[in-house]
C-alpha positions as CSV (number, residue, x, y, z in Angstrom):
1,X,-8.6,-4.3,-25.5
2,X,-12.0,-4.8,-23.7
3,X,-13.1,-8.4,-22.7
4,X,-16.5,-9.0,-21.0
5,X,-16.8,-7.7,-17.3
6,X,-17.1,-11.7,-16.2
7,X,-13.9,-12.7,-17.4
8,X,-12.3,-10.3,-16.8
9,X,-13.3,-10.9,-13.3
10,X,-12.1,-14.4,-13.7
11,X,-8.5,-13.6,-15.0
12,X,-8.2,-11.4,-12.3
13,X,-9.7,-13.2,-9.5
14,X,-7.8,-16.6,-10.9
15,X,-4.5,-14.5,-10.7
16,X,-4.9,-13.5,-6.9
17,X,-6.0,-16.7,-5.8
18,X,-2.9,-18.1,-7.5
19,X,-0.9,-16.2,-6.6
20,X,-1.8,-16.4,-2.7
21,X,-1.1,-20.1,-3.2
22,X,2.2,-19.2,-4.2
23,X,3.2,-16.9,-2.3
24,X,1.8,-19.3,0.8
25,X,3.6,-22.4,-0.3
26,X,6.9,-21.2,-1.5
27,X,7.9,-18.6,0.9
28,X,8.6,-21.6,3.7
29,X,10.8,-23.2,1.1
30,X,12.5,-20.2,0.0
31,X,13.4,-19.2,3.6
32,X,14.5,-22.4,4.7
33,X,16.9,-22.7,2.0
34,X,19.5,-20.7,4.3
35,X,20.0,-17.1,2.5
36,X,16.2,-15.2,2.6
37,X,18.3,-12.0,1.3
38,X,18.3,-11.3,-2.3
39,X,21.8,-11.0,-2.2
40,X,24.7,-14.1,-3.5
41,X,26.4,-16.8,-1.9
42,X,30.0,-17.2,-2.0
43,X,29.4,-20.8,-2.0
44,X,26.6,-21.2,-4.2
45,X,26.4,-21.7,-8.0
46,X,25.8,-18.9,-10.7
47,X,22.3,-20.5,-11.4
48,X,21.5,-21.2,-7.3
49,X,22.6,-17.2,-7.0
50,X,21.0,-16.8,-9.8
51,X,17.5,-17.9,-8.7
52,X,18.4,-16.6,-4.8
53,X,18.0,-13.0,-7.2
54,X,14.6,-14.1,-8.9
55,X,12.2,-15.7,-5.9
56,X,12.3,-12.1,-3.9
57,X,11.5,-9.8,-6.9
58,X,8.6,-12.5,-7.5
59,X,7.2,-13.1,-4.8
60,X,6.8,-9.2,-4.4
61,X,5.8,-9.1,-7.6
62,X,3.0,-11.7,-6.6
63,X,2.0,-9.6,-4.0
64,X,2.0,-6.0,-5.6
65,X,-0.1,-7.8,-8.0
66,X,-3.3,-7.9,-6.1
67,X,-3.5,-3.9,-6.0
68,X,-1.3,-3.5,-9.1
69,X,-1.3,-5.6,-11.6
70,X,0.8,-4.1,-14.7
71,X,3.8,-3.3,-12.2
72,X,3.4,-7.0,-10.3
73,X,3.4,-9.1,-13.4
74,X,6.1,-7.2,-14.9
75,X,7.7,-8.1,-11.5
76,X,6.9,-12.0,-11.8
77,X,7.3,-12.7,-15.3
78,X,11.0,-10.5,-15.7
79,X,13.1,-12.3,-13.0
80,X,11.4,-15.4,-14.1
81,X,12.3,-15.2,-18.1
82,X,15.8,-14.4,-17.0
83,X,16.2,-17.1,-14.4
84,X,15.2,-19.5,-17.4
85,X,17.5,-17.9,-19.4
86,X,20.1,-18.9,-17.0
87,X,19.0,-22.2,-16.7
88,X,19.6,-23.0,-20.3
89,X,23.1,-20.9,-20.1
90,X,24.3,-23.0,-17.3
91,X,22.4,-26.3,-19.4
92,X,20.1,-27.3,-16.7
93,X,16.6,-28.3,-17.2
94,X,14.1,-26.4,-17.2
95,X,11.9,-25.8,-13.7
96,X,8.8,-26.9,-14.7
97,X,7.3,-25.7,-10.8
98,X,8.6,-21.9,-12.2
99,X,5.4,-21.9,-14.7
100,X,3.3,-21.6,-12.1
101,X,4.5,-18.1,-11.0
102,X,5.3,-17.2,-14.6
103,X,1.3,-18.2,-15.7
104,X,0.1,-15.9,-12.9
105,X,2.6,-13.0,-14.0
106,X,0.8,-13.5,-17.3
107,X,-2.5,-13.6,-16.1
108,X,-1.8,-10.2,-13.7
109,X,-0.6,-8.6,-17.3
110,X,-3.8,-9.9,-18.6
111,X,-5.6,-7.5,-15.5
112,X,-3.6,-5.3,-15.8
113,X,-3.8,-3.9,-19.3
114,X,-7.3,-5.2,-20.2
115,X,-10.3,-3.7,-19.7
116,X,-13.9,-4.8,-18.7
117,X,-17.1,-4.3,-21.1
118,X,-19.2,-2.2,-18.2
């Protein structure tokens, strides 16, 4: 699909910045929660283990995303949809602060397989 070489521009441009925003303001909180590995925790929850799985693969998804876009939103919006699927399995609410991430995942998609009017 080709949109014009401006928005395009803006999609993309809207992504990284959003993404760096992310990436700058959750990474504090994600380390400081006490387990930085993407590995589980005997003494947390299925859905804190759960998410302890999603937050590396997207916040290197965010990241990828700046030079690759198709392979870093796949790697945002995946771990996202499934940590929501959790939620609703284990009947928690839903994260709102997750659509954040998830709207940038969609916007690098967006980059990724559009492709500017020249």
């Amino acid at each position: 699909m080709e949109i014009s070489k401006t928005l395009h521009l803006i999609i993309k441009w809207t992504a990284r910045i959003l993404a760096a925003a992310v990436t700058l303001f959750g990474l504090p909180f994600y380390f400081g929660y006490g387990n930085p590995l993407p590995f589980t925790k005997p003494g947390y929850t299925f859905y804190d283990n759960a998410w302890l799985i999603v937050f590396p693969l997207m916040f290197i998804g965010l990241i990828i995303g700046w030079i690759w876009p198709k392979i870093g939103g796949f790697l945002v919006v995946i771990p996202i949809l499934f940590g929501f699927a959790v939620t609703l399995v284990a009947k928690f609410g839903i994260p709102i602060h997750m659509l954040v991430p998830l709207f940038v995942g969609v916007l690098y998609l967006l980059t990724g397989f559009t492709k500017s009017k020249q």
